[in-house]
C-alpha beads as a LAMMPS data file, in Angstrom:
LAMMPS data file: protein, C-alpha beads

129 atoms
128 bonds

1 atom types
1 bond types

-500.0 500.0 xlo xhi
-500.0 500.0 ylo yhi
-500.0 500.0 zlo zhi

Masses

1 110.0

Atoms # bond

1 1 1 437.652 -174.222 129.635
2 1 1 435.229 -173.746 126.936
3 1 1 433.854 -170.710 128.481
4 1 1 437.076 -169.117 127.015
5 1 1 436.460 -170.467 123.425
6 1 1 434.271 -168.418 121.193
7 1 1 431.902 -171.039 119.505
8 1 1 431.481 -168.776 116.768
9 1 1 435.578 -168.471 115.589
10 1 1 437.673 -171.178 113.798
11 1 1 441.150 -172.192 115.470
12 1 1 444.730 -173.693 114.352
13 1 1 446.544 -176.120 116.354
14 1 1 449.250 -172.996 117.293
15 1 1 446.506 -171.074 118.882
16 1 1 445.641 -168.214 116.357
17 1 1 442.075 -168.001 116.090
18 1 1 440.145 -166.400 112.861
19 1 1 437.090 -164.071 112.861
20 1 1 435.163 -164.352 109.289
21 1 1 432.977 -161.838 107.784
22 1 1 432.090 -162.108 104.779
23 1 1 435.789 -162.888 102.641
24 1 1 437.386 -161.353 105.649
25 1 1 439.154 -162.962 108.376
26 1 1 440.158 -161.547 111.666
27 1 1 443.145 -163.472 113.037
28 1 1 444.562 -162.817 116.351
29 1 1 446.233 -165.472 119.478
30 1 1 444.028 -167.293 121.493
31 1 1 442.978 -166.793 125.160
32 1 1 444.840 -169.932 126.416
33 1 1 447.562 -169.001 124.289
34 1 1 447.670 -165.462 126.016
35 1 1 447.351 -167.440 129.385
36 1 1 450.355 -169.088 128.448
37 1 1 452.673 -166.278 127.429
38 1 1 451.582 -164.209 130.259
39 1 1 453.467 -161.441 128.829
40 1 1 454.351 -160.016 125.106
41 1 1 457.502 -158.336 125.403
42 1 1 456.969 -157.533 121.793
43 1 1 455.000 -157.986 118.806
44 1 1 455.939 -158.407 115.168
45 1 1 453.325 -158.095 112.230
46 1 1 453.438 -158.031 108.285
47 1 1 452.047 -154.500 106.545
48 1 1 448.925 -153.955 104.799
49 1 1 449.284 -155.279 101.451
50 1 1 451.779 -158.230 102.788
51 1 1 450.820 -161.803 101.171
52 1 1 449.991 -164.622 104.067
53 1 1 449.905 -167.722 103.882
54 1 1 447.779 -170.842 105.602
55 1 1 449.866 -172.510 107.681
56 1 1 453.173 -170.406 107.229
57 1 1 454.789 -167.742 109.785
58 1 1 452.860 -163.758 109.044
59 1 1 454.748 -162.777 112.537
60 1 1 455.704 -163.284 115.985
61 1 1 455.589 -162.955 119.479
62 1 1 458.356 -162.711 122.271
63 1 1 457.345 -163.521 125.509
64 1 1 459.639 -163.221 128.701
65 1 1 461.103 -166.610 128.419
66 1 1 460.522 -167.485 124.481
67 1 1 459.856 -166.336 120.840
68 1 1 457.277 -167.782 118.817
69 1 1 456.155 -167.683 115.295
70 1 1 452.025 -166.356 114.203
71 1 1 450.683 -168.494 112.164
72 1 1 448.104 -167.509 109.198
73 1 1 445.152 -169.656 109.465
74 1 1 444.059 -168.947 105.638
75 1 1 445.698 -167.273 102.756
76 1 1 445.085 -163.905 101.590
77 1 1 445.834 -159.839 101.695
78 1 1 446.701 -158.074 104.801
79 1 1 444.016 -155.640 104.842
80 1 1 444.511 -154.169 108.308
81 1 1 447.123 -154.183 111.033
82 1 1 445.921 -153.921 114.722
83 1 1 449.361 -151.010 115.669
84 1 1 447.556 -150.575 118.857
85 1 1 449.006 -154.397 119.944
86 1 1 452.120 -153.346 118.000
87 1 1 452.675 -150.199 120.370
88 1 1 450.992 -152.015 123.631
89 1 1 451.380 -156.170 123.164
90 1 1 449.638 -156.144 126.687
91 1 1 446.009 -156.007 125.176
92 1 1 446.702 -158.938 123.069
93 1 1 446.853 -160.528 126.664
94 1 1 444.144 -158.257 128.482
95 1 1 441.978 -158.782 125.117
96 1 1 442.436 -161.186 122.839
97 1 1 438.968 -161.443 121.303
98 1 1 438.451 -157.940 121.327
99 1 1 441.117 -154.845 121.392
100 1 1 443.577 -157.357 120.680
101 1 1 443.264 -159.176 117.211
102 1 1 446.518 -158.728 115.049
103 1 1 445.413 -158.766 111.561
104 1 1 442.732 -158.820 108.742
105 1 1 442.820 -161.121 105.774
106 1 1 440.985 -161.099 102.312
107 1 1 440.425 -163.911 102.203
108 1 1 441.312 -165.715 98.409
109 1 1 440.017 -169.515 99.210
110 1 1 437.237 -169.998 101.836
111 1 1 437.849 -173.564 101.652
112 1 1 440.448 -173.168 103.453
113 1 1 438.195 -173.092 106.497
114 1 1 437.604 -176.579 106.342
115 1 1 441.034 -177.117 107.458
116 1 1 440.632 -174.928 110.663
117 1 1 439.192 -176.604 114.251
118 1 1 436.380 -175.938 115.696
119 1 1 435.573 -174.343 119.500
120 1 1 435.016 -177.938 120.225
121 1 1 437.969 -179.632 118.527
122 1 1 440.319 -176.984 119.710
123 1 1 438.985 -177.320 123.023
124 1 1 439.689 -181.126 123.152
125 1 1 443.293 -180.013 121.323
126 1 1 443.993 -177.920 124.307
127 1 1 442.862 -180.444 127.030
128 1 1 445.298 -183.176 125.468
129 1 1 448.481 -180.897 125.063

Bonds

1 1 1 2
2 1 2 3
3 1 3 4
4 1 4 5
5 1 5 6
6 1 6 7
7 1 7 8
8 1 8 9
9 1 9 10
10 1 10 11
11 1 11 12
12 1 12 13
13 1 13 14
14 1 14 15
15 1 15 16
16 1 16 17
17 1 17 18
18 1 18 19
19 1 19 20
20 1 20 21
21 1 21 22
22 1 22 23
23 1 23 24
24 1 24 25
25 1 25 26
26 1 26 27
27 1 27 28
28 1 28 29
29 1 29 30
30 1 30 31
31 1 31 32
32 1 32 33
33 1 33 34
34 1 34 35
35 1 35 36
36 1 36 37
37 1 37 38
38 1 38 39
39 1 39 40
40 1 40 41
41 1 41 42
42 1 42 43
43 1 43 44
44 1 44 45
45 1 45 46
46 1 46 47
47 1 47 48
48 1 48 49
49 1 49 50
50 1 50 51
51 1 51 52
52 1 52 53
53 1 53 54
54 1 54 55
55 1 55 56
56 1 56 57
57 1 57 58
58 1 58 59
59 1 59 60
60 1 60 61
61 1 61 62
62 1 62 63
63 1 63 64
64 1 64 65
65 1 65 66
66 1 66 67
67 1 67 68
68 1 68 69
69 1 69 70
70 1 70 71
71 1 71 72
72 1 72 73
73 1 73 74
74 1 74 75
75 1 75 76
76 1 76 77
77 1 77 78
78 1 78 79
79 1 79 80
80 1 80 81
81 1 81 82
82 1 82 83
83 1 83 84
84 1 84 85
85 1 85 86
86 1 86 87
87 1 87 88
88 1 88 89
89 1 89 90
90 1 90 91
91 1 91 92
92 1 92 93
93 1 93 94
94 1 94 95
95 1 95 96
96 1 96 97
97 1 97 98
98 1 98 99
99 1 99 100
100 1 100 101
101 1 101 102
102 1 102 103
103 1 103 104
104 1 104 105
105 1 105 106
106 1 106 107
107 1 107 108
108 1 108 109
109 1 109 110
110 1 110 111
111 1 111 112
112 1 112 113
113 1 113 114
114 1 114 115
115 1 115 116
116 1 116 117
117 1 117 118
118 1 118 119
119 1 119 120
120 1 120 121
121 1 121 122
122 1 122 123
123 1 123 124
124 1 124 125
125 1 125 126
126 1 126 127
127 1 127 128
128 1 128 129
């Protein structure tokens, strides 16, 4: 499995992963939880400007047989909204490294990374659940 876990991103326990650059954090679903949805039937996201919070709901995602919430993994601005996944949720499944990310945070409190898995504890996270 870890072939399909960046070592370079941080994870939550719900499967959102976060990109950093600098104070900026690219958040998007992770490739197992893609794997698992199989298919976004759609996809809602906050705006630019929108408030998020670490730990608490930004969005969600219906799949054929379920709806599930998007979790922030840090607190911040919404900077950017991917509206490409928002008009075609399929490349949130095709890509969900790339093409398909979902949002970008300013970041206010890189602490807050301490808090977040890494490639190897999410790995083990997924192998147990």
């Amino acid at each position: 499995m870890s072939d399909s876990i960046p070592e370079d991103l941080y994870y939550t326990e719900s499967h959102e992963y976060l990109a950093i650059e600098d104070t900026t954090g690219t958040v998007g679903i992770t490739a197992y939880a893609a794997h698992e949805l199989n298919e976004i039937i759609y996809l809602e996201l906050p705006e630019e400007g929108d408030e998020v919070r670490a730990g608490e709901p930004f969005g969600t995602v219906e799949a054929v047989k379920a709806v599930f919430d998007l979790n922030s993994p840090v607190t911040g601005e919404v900077i950017a909204v991917n509206t490409a996944a928002t008009d075609n949720p399929q490349i949130v499944i095709d890509d969900p490294y790339g093409d398909g990310w979902l949002i970008k945070v300013k970041m206010e409190n890189v602490g807050e990374l301490d808090e977040l898995l890494t490639s190897d504890d999410y790995e083990r996270h997924c192998a147990e659940h």
